[in-house]
C-alpha positions in Angstrom: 87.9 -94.7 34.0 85.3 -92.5 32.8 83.2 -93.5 35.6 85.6 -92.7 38.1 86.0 -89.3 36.8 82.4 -88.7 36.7 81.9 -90.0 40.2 85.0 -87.5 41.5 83.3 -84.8 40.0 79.7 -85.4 41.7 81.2 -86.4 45.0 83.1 -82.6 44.9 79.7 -80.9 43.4 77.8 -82.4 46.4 80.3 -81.3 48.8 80.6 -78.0 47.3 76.7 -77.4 47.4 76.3 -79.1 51.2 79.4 -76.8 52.2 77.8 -74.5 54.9 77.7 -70.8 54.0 80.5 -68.7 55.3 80.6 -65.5 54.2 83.4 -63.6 52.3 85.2 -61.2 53.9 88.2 -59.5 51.3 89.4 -57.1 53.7 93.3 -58.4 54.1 93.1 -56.1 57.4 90.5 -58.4 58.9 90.0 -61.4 57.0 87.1 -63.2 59.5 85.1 -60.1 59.4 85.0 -59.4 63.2 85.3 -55.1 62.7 83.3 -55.6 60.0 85.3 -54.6 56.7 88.1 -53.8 59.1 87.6 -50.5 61.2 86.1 -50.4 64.7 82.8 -48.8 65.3 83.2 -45.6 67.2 81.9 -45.5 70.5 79.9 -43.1 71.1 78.8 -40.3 74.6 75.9 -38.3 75.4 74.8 -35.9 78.1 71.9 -38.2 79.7 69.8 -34.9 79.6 69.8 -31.4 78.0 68.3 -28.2 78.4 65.9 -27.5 75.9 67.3 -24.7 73.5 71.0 -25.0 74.7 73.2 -26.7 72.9 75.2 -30.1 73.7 77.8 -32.3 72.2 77.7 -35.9 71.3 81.3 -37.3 70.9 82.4 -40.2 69.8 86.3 -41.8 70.0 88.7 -41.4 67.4 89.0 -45.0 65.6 91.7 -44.0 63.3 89.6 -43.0 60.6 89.5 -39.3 58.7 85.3 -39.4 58.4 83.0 -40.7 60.3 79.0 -40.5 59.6 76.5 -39.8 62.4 73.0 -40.1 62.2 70.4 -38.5 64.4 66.9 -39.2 64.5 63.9 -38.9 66.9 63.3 -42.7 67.2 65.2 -45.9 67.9 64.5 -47.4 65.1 66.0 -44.5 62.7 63.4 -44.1 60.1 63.6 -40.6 58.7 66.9 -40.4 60.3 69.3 -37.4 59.3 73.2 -37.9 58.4 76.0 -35.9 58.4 79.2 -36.9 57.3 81.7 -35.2 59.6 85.8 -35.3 60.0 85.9 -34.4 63.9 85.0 -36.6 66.7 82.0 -35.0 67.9 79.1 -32.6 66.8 76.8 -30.2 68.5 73.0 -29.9 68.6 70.2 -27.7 69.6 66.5 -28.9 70.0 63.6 -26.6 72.1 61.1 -29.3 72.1 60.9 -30.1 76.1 60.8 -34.0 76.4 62.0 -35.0 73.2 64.3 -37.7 73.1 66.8 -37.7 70.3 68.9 -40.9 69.1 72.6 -41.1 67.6 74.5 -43.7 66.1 77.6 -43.1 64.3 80.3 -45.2 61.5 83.4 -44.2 60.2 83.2 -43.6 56.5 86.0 -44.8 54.1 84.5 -44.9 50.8 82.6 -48.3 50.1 84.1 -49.3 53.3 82.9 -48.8 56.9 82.9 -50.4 60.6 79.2 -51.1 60.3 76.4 -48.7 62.8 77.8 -48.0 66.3 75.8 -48.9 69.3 73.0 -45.7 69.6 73.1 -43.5 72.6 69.9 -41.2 73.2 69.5 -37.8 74.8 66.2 -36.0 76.4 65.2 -32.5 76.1 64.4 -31.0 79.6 63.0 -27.8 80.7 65.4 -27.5 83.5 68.0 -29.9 84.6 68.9 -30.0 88.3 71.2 -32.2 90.3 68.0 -33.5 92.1 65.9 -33.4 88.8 64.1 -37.0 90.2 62.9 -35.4 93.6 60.2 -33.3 93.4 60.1 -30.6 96.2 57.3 -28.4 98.0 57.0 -25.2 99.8 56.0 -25.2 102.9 55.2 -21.9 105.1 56.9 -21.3 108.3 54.6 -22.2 111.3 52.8 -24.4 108.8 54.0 -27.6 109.9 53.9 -29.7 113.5 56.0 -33.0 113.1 54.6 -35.5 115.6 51.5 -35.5 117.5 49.8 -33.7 120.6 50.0 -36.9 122.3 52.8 -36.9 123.7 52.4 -40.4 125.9 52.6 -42.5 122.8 55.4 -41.3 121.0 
C-alpha cells in the first residue's frame, strides 16, 4: 500500500512538472488574459504631418478608463521616452525642429493594473504642409516655354 501511495504521488509530481506553462491571469474581468489585465488598449490618431512650431493634438478613444498614460519620444523604440499621466482623451504638442518625427503610444492607468502599450502612431515636423506637399513645382516665365517641336511633319 505504501507503494501505491508513493507511486500516485510521483505519477502527479511528474505531471505537474511536464504540465506546459500557462500563465496566470487573476483578473475575474478577463480571466484568459486577452485585454491584458482586463482593459482595452486605447487606440490611438495623429495628424500624418505638422507644421513646425504649431501645435497639434494626438487623441486617443475613450476605453472606459479615468487615466490613461501616453508616452512620447523621438524614436520607435522609446528609449528616453517621456510620460504623462493624463485624464482626457487627447493631448497637445509643439516641436520647431523641421523633420523630426515624434512617436506616441498610450495605456490606460488603473493602479497596478493596465491594458498593456497601445499600438504607436508617429508624426513629422514640416516646414510647410500643402495639399500637394509630394509634388514639387517650378516657375516658369511666360514666353519661356515652346511645347513640341519646329518640325511640324513629324508630330
Amino acid at each position: 500500500m505504501k507503494s501505491l501511495h508513493l507511486m500516485f504521488i510521483f505519477v502527479v509530481s511528474l505531471s505537474i512538472a511536464c504540465a506546459p506553462d500557462k500563465p496566470k491571469f487573476d483578473n475575474p474581468l478577463d480571466p484568459d488574459g486577452v485585454n491584458f489585465q482586463g482593459y482595452q488598449a486605447p487606440g490611438l490618431s495623429v495628424p500624418s504631418a505638422a507644421l513646425k512650431g504649431t501645435s497639434y493634438t494626438v487623441s486617443w478613444n475613450n476605453v472606459g478608463v479615468s487615466s490613461y498614460v501616453l508616452e512620447e519620444a523621438n524614436n520607435d523604440s522609446f528609449a528616453n521616452a517621456v510620460s504623462f499621466t493624463v485624464t482626457e482623451t487627447s493631448k497637445s504638442f509643439t516641436h520647431s525642429s523641421t523633420g523630426e518625427t515624434w512617436y506616441y503610444r498610450a495605456k490606460t492607468n488603473i493602479g497596478n493594473k493596465d491594458s498593456g502599450w497601445s499600438s504607436s502612431v508617429a508624426i513629422t515636423m514640416k516646414d510647410k504642409i500643402t495639399p500637394l506637399d509630394a509634388i514639387k513645382m517650378v516657375s516658369i516665365p511666360g514666353g519661356t516655354f515652346q511645347m513640341g517641336s519646329n518640325d511640324y511633319s513629324n508630330e
